[in-house]
C-alpha positions in Angstrom: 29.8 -3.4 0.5 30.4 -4.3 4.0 26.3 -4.8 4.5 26.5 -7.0 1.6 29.6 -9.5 3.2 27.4 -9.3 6.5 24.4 -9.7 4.5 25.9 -12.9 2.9 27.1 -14.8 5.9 23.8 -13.7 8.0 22.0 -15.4 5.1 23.7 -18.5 5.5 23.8 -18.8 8.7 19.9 -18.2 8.4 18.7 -20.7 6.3 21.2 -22.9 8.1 19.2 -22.5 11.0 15.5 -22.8 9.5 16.8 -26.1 8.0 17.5 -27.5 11.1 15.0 -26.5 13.2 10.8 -27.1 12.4 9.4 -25.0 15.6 9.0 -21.6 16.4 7.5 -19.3 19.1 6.1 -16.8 15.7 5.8 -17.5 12.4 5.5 -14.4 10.0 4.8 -14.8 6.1 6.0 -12.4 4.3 9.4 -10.9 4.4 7.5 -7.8 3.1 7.0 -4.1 4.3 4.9 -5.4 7.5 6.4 -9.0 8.1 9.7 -7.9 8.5 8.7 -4.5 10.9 6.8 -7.2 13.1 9.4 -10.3 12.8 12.3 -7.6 13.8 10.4 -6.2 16.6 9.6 -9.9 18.1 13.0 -11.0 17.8 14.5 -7.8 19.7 13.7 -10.4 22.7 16.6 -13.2 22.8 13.8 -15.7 24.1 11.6 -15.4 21.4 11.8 -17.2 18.8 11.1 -16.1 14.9 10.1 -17.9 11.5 9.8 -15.7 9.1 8.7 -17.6 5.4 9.2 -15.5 1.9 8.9 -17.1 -1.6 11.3 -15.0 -3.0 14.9 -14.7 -2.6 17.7 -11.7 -1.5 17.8 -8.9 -3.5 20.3 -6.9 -1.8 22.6 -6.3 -4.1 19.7 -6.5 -7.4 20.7 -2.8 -9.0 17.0 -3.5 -10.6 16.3 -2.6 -6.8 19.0 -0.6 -5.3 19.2 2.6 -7.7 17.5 5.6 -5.8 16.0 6.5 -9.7 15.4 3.1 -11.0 11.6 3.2 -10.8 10.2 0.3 -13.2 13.5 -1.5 -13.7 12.1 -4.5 -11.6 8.4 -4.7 -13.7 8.7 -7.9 -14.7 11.2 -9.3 -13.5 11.3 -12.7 -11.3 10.8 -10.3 -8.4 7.5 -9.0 -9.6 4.7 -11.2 -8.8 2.3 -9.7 -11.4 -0.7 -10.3 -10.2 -3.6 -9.7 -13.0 -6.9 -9.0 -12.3 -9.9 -10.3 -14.1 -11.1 -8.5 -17.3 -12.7 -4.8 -15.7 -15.6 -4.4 -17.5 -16.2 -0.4 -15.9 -13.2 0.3 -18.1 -12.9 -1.4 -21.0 -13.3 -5.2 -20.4 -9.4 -5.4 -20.1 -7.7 -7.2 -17.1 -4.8 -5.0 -15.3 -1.4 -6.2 -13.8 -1.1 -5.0 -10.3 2.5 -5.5 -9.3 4.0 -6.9 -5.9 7.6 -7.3 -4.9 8.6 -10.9 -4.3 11.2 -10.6 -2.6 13.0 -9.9 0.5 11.7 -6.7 1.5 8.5 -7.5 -0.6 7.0 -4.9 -2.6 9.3 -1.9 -0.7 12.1 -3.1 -3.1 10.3 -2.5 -6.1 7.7 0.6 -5.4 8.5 4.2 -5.5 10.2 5.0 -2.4 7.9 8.2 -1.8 7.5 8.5 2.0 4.3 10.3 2.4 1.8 9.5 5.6 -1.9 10.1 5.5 -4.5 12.9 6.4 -4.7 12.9 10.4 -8.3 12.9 10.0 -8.5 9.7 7.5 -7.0 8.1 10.6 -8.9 9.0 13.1 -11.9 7.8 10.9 -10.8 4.2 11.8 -11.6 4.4 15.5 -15.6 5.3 13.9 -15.5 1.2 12.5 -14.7 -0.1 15.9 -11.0 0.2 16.5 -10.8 1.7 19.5 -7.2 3.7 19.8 -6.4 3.7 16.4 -6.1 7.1 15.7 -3.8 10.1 14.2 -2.5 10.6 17.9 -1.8 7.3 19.2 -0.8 5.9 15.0 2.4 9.2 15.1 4.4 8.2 17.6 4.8 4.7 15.4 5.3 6.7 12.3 8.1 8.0 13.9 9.4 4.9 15.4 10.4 3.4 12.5 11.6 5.8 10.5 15.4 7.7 10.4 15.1 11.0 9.2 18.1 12.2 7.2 18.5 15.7 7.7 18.4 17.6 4.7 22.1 19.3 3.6 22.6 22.9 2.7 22.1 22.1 -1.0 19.0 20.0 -0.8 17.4 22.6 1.4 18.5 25.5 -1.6 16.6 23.0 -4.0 13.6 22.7 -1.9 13.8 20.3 0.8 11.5 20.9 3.8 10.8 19.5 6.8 9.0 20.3 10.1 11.2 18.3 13.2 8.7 17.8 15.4 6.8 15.1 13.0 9.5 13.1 12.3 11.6 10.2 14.0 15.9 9.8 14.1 16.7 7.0 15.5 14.9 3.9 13.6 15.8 2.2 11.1 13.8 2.8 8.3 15.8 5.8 6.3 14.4 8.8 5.1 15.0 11.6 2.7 16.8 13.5 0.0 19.3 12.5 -2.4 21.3 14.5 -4.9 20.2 13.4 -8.3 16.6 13.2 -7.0 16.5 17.2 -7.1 16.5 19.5 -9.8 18.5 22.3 -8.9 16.0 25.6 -8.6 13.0 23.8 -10.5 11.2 23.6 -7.1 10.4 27.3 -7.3 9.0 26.8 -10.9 7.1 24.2 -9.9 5.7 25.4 -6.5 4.9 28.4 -8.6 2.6 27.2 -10.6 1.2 25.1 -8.0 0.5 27.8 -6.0 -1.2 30.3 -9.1 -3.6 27.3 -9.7 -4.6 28.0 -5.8 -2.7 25.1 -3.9 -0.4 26.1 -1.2 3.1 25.3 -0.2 3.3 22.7 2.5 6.7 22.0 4.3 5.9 18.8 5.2 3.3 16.7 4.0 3.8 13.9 6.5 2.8 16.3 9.2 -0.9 14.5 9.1 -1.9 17.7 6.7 -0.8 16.7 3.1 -2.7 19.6 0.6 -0.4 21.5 -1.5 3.1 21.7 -2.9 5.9 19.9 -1.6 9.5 17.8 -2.6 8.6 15.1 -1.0 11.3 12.8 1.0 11.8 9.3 -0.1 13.4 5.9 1.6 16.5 6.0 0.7 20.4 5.6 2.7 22.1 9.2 1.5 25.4 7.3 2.3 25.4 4.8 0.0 23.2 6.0 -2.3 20.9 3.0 -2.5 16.8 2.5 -2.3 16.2 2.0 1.9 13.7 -1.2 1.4 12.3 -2.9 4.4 15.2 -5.5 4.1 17.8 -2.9 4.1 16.1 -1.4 7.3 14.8 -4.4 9.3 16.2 -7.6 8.2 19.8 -7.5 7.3 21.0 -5.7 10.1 19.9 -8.3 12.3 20.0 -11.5 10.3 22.5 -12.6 12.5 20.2 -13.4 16.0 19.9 -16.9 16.4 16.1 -16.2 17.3 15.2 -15.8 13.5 15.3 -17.6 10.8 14.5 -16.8 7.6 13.0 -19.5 4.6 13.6 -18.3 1.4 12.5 -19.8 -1.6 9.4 -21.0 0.3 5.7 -20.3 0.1 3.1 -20.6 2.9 -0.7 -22.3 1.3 -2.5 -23.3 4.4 -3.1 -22.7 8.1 -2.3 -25.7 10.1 -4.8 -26.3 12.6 -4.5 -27.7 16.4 -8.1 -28.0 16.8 -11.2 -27.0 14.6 -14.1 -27.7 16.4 -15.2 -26.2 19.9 -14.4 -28.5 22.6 -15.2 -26.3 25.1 -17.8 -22.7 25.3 -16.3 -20.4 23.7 -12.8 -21.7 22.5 -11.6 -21.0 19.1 -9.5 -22.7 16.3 -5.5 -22.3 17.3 -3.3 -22.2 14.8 -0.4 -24.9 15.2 1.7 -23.7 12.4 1.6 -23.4 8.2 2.1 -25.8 5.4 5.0 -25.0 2.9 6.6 -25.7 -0.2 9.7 -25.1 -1.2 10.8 -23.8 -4.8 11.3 -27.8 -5.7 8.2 -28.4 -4.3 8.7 -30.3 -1.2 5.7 -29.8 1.2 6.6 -29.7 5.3 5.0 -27.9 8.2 6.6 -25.4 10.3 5.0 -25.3 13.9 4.3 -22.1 15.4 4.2 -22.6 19.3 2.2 -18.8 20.1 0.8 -17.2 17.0 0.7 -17.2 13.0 0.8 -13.9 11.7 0.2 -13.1 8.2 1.9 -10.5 6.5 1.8 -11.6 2.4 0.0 -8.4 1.4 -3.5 -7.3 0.3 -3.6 -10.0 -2.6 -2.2 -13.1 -1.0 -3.0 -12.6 3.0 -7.1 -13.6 2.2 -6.3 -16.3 -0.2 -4.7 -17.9 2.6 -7.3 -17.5 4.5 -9.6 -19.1 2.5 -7.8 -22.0 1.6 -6.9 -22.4 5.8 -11.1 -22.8 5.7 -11.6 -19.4 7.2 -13.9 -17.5 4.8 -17.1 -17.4 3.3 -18.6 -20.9 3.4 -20.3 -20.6 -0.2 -16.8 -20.5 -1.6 -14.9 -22.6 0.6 -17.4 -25.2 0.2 -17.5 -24.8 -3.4 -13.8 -25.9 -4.3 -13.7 -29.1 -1.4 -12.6 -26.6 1.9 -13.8 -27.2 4.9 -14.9 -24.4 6.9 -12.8 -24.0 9.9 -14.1 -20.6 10.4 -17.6 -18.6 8.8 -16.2 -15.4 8.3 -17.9 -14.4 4.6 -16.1 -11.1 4.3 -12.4 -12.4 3.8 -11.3 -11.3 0.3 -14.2 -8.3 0.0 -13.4 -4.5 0.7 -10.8 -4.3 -2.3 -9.9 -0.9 -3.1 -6.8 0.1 -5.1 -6.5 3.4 -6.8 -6.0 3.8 -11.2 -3.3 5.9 -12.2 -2.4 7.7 -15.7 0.2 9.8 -17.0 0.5 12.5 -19.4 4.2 13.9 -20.9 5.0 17.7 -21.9 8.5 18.5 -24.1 10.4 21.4 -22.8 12.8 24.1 -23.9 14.5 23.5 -21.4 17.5 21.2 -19.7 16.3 19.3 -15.9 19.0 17.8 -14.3 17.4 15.3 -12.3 14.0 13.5 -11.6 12.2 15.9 -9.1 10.6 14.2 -6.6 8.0 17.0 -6.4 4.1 16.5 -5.4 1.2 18.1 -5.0 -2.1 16.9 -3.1 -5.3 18.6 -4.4 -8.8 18.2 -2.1 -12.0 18.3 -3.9 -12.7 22.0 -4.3 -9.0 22.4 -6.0 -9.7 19.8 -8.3 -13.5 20.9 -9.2 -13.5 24.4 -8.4 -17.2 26.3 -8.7 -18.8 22.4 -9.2 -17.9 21.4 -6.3 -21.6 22.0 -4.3 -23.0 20.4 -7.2 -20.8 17.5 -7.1 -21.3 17.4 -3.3 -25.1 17.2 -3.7 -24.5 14.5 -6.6 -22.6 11.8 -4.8 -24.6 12.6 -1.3 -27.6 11.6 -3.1 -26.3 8.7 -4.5 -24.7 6.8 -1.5 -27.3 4.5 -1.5 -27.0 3.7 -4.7 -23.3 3.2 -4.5 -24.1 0.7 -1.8 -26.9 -1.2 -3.2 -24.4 -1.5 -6.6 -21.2 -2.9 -4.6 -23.3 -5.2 -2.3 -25.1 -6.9 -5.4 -22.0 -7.2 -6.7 -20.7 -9.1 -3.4 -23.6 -11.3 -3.9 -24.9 -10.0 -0.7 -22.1 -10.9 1.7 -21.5 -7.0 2.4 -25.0 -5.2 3.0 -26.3 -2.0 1.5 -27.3 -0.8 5.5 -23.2 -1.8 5.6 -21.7 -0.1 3.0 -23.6 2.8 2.9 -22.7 3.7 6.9 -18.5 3.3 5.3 -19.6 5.0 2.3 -21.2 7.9 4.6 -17.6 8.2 6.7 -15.6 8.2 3.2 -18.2 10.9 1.7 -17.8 13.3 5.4 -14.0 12.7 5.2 -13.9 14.2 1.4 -16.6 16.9 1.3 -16.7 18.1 4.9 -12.9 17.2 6.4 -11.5 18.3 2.8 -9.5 15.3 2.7 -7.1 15.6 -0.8 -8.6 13.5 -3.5 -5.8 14.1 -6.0 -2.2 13.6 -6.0 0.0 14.8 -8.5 3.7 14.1 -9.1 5.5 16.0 -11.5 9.1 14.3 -12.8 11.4 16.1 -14.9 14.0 14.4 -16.7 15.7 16.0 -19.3 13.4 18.4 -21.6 10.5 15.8 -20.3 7.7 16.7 -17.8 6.1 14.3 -16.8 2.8 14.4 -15.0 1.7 11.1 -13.0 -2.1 11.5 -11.6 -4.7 9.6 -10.1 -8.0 9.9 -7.7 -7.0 8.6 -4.1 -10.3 8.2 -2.8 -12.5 5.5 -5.2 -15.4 4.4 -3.4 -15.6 1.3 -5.7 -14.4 -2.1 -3.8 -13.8 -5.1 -4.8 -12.6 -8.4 -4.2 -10.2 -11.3 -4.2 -10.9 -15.1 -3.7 -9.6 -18.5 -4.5 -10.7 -19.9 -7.5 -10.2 -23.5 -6.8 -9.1 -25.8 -3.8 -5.5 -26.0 -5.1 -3.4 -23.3 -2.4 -0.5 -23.1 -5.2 -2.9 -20.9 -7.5 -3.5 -17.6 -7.6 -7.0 -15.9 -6.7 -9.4 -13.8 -9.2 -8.8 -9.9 -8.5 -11.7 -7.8 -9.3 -10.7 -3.9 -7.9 -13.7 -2.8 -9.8 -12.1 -0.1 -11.4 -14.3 2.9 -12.4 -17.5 1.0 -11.1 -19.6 4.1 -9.9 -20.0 7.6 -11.1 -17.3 9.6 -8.5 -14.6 7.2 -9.5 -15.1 8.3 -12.9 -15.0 12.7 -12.4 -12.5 12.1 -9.7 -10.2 10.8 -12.3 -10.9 13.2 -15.0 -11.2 15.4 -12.6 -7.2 14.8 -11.6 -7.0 14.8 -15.3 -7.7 18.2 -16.3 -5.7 19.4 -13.0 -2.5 17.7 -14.1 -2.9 19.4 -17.4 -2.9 23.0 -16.2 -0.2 22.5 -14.3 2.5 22.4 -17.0 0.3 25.2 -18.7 0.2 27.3 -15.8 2.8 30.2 -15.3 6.0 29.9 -14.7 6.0 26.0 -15.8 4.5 27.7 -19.2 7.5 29.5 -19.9 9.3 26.5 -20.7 6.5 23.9 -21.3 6.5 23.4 -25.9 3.7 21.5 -26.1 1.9 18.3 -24.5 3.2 14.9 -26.4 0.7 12.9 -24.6 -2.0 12.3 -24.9 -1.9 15.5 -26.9 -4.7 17.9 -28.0 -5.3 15.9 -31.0 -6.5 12.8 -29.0 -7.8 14.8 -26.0 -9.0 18.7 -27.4 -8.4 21.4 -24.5 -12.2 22.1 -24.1 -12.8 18.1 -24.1 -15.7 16.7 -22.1 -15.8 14.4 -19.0 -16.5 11.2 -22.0 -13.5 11.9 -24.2 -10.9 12.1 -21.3 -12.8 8.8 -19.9 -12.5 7.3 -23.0 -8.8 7.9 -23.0 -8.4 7.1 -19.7 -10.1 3.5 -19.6 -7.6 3.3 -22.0 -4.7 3.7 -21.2 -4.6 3.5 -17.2 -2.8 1.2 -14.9 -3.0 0.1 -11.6 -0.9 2.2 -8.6 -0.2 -1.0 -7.3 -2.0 0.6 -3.2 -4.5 -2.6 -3.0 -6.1 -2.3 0.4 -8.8 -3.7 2.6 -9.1 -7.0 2.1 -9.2 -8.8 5.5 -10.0 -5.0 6.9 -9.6 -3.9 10.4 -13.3 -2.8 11.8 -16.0 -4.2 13.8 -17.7 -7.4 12.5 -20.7 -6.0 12.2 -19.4 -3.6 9.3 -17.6 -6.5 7.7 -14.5 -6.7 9.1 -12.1 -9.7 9.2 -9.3 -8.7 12.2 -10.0 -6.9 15.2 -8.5 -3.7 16.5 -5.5 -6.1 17.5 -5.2 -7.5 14.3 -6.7 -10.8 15.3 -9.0 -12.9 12.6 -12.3 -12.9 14.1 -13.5 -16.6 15.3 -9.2 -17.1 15.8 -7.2 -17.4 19.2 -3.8 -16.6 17.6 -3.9 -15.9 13.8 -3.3 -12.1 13.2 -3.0 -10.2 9.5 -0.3 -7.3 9.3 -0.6 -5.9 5.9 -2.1 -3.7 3.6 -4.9 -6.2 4.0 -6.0 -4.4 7.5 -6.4 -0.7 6.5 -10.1 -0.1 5.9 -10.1 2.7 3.4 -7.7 4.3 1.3 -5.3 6.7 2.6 -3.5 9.8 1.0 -0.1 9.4 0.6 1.7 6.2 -0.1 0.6 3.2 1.7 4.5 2.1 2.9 4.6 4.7 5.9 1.5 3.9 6.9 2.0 0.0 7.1 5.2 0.5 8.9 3.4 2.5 11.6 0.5 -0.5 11.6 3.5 -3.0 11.8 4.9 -1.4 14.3 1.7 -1.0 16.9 0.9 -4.6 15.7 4.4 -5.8 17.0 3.7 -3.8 20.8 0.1 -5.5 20.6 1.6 -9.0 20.4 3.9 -8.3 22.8 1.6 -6.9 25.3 0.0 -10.6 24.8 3.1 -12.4 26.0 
């Protein structure tokens, strides 16, 4: 209650203050998972001053938002941007809805609050693209920065809470762990049971860089008040009070404002003087940035504003009236986001909470004595995987290009045993229910502007299912999610499967009939990634290993946008850390 009376007057007193004043040292758009880690950090310096612009509103006190087990309640919703895709003809010709939080504390108030980082060694893969220091080692000491681990109490511990101290951070402000009517009483045992009899281990603490095997996983959420711990929560409120930042709500950023466009002298580059914005009533203004413009609107709105700045690929800027401040053709390419699906079980028996229980499967879990077969398989088909998602980039990403990524993603699956397959089984009820997807597509994608208007959307095309792997991989995770409700001691309880159900899917069913379900009856999990990515320009990249637009002198991207492959885990952990090593970065350049 008392961060809500804060929260209210700091508000005020906020947009106050941005309606007064049309200059700042940094502007940062998006009040989202990254925009508010970097805007907090910049503004821990009284000189500094902050802009930070968000089109949606507070949602402090939204219970759509702030219940610990309300997964879902905001789909929908005003605070759910919604985002559809174009038709996916790999599965099924139907368009998906990949959802986005619009809101303060973007999509952190509206995603599933699991805290889980990624595989050490998918990390240390980025410093192979050209991003020198960004690696496991020098990437965990920000993981820990941000976060506030909640110890785990006597009771949580008895119903399976783990954790390994050394990998984790108590004293910032993002919250983390356990809270009572997330466990299940002694259903952990069950469950890591039969995890364990269909060969994958226990693991204490998945966000120790080594996530394979059975674990309750801790989410972000404030113990003490029993509420969702959203980036808002963590970073914003408490400090919506310094005079150095402002917040504009209601308001949505189109266009990079330019101070000059063409070279005047060898060597200099466009500067950014600030960003055109409209407010919910559709008043236009510009808001001046006096150092940098950082974008932070996520995966799906950070290379749309790109392009319609001028800073793209010139065959589509050019197309829709743009002129090209900037050639930089890979903007909007390198989309990869991850299918999910479910399947449900009844049970004989009573579960007294949700479970936040997962399991992370690698390659030979998931495909057991076809694995060296499968390994030969997709080795021998890199090349065609590249030559497919270049001709479907019209060229602007090249088969010697994507077959070099493709050859690190391959290595990182087959040879660093990197898990391919998370599981999360939820228990509510005499429900289990088992969530599933393949982490590691090798499809991509894109995202670009579809006319010269900045107030419309983009066409999304994640490519879902596009080559071969993508396809086992899922039914892969498919048949694994299966077994485990049918695997002992689970089985003891476990009635029968509702769905899909034998009847739609048989028990000995092959690789087309679970496809043919799947393609279905899948969704998006909503972990869009790599759109302006962060590697050397020569393998497509869009920022630098400072998170600087190429061709630039001060625009940077601090999103999901940035990360060049897919990680294990959930994304949110992992763009806190990158938020947080962005914000030192820009600092250093004070």
């Amino acid at each position: 209650m008392l961060l809500s009376i804060v929260a209210l007057f700091a508000l005020c007193n906020a947009l106050a203050s941005a309606q007064q004043v049309s200059r700042y040292d940094y502007i940062v758009v998006g009040a989202g998972t990254s925009g508010l880690v970097v805007a907090e950090r910049l503004s821990e310096n009284s000189a500094i001053t902050v802009a930070i612009i968000e089109p949606g509103e507070s949602v402090l006190n939204n219970t759509n938002v702030t219940s610990p087990t309300g997964y879902g309640l905001a789909f929908g919703t005003a605070i759910d941007w919604q985002y559809e895709s174009v038709p996916q003809v790999y599965a099924g010709n139907k368009p998906q809805v990949l959802r986005a939080g619009k809101a303060v504390g973007g999509t952190s108030t509206i995603n599933g609050l699991n805290y889980v980082r990624a595989q050490d060694v998918q990390i240390d893969a980025w410093e192979q693209l050209g991003n020198d220091g960004w690696n496991w080692a020098s990437l965990l000491p920000y993981y820990k920065k941000s976060e506030y681990f909640q110890i785990p109490d006597a009771a949580q511990r008895a119903d399976g809470a783990n954790y390994d101290p050394s990998y984790h951070g108590y004293s910032g402000p993002q919250k983390v762990g356990w809270t009572n009517e997330m466990m299940s009483g002694t259903w952990a045992a069950e469950v890591n049971a039969s995890f364990a009899n269909l060969g994958l281990p226990y693991n204490p603490d998945e966000n120790s860089g080594q996530t394979r095997g059975f674990t309750v996983r801790p989410y972000m959420v404030d113990q003490a008040e029993d509420v969702r711990a959203d980036t808002a929560r963590a970073f914003y409120w408490p400090n919506a009070n310094r005079p150095n930042l402002s917040l504009f709500t209601g308001t949505t950023a189109e266009k990079i404002i330019w101070a000059n466009t063409t070279n005047t002298t060898a060597g200099s580059k466009p500067t950014a003087a600030g960003i055109e914005v409209v407010s919910a009533g559709g008043q236009r203004r510009t808001i001046y940035a006096n150092k940098e413009v950082i974008l932070s609107a996520g995966a799906l709105r950070s290379p749309l504003i790109l392009e319609y700045s001028g800073v793209g690929n010139p065959a589509i800027l050019q197309k829709y009236g743009i002129k090209v401040v900037v050639s930089l053709p890979t903007v909007g390419e390198n989309l990869q986001d991850e299918p999910s699906s479910t399947m449900s079980f009844s049970a004989n028996a009573s579960f007294n909470g949700s479970g936040p229980y997962g399991g992370y499967a690698d390659v030979s879990d998931v495909f057991g004595n076809s694995t060296a077969q499968l390994n030969a398989t997709v080795a021998s088909s890199l090349n065609d995987y590249a030559k497919k998602v270049s001709q479907q980039s019209n060229g602007t990403v090249t088969t010697a290009v994507l077959e070099k990524l493709f050859g690190i993603q391959y290595d990182l699956i087959f040879k660093e045993a990197v898990p391919i397959t998370e599981l999360i089984v939820s228990l509510y009820g005499s429900t289990i229910l088992m969530s599933y997807w393949g982490m590691l597509p090798f499809a991509r994608g894109n995202i670009h502007i579809t006319s010269g208007n900045a107030s419309e959307l983009g066409a999304i095309n994640p490519n879902y299912f596009m080559l071969d792997y993508d396809v086992q991989q899922h039914v892969g995770s498919a048949r694994l999610a299966r077994k485990v409700p049918n695997t002992a001691p689970l089985s003891s309880v476990m009635i029968k499967e509702t769905y899909p159900g034998l009847s739609r899917v048989p028990a000995n069913a092959s690789d087309d009939v679970w496809f043919d379900f799947i393609k279905q009856t899948y969704r998006s999990n909503f972990h869009a990634v790599g759109t302006a990515a962060m590697m050397s320009q020569d393998l497509g990249g869009v920022v630098d290993s400072n998170l600087l637009v190429y061709g630039t002198s001060n625009v940077r991207v601090v999103d999901a946008s940035v990360v060049p492959f897919q990680v294990c885990g959930h994304s949110v952990s992992t763009l806190y850390a990158v938020a947080e090593k962005a914000a030192d970065a820009i600092k250093a350049a004070q």
